[in-house]
C-alpha positions as a Python dict, from the first residue, in 0.01 Angstrom:
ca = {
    (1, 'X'): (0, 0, 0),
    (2, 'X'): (-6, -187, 287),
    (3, 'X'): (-326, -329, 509),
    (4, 'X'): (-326, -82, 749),
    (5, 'X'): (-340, 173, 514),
    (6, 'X'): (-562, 18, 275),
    (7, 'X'): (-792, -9, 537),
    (8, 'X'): (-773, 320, 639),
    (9, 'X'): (-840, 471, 259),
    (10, 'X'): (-1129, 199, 252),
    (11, 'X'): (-1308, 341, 570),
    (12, 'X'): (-1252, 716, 497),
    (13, 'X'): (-1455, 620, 99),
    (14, 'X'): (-1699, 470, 291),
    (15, 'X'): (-1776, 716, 536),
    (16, 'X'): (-1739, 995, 219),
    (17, 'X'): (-1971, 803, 22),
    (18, 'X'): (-2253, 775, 311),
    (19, 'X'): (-2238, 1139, 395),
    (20, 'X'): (-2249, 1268, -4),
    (21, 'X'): (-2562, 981, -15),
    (22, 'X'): (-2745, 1115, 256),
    (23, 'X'): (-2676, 1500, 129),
    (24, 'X'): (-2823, 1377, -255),
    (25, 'X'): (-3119, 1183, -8),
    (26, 'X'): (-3177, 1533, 168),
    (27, 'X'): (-3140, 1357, 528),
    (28, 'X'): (-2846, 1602, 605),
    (29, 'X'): (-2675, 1875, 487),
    (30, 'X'): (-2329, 1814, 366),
    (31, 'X'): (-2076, 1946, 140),
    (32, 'X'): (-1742, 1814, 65),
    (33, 'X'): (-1583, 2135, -7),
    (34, 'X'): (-1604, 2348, 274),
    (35, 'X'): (-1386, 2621, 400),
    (36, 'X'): (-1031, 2515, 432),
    (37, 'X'): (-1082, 2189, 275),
    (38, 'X'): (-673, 2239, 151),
    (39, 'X'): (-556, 2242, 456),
    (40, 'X'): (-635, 1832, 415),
    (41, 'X'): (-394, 1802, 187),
    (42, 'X'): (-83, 1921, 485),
    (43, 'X'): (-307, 1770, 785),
    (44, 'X'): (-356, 1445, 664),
    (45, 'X'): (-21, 1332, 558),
    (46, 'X'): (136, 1492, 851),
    (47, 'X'): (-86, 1235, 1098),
    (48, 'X'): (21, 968, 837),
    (49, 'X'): (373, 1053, 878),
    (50, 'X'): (357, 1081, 1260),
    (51, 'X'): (141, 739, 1307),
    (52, 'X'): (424, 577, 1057),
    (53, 'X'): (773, 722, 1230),
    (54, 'X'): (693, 919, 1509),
    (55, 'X'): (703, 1273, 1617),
    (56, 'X'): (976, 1450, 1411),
    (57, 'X'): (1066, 1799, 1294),
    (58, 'X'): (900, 1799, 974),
    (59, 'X'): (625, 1639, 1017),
    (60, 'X'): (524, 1813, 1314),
    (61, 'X'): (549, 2206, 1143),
    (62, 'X'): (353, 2024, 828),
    (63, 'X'): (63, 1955, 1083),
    (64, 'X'): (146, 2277, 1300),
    (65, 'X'): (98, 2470, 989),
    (66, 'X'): (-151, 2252, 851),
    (67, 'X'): (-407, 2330, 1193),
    (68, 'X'): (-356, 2724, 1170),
    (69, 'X'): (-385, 2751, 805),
    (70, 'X'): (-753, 2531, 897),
    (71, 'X'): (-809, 2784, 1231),
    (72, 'X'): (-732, 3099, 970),
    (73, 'X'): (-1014, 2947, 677),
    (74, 'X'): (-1213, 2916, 962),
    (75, 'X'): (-1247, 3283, 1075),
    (76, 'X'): (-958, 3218, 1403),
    (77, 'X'): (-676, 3437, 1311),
    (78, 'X'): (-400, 3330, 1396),
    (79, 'X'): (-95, 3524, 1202),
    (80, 'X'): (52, 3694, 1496),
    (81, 'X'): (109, 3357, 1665),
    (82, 'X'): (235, 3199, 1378),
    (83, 'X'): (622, 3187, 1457),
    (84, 'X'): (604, 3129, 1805),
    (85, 'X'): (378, 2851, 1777),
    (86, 'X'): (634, 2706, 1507),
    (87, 'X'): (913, 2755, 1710),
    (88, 'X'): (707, 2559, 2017),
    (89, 'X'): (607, 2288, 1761),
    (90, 'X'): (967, 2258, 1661),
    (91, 'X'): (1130, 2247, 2031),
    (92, 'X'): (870, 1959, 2130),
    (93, 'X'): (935, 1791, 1808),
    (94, 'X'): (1335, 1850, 1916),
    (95, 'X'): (1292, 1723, 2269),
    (96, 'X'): (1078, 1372, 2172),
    (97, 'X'): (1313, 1310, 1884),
    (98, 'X'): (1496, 978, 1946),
    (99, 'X'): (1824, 975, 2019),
}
């Protein structure tokens, strides 16, 4: 792992740690599962992957997908704009690509 991303990890336990102490310390409410908490797990590596090479096809319809599935846990629903929004996602990922 390199620096950047060692700090990165190190900030995002600290933060996680502070907010689960001050929900045990009843100074706010917090809860580290909430709904849509999966959609982390496509989100979060898709930034990674954009921050590391760029813009590209697959990484943009990972975070694409990634923000509706979050939108649809959230009560937005968004399953009738699901392939156009994809096909958008893909175009602008088509037209930045690097030649």
């Amino acid at each position: 792992m390199n620096k950047n991303n060692s700090n990165t990890v190190a900030i995002v336990l600290i933060v996680l740690g502070l907010l689960i102490l001050l929900n045990r310390l009843n100074v706010l409410t917090f809860s580290v599962l909430f709904n849509g908490w999966w959609t982390l797990l496509l989100i979060v590596p898709a930034i990674l992957s954009i921050s590391k090479k760029g813009f590209q096809t697959g990484n943009s319809v990972l975070l694409a997908l990634g923000i509706i599935f979050f939108l649809d846990e959230r009560g937005l629903n968004l399953s009738g704009y699901l392939v156009p929004i994809l096909l958008v996602v893909i175009g602008v990922a088509l037209f930045l690509k690097k030649v």
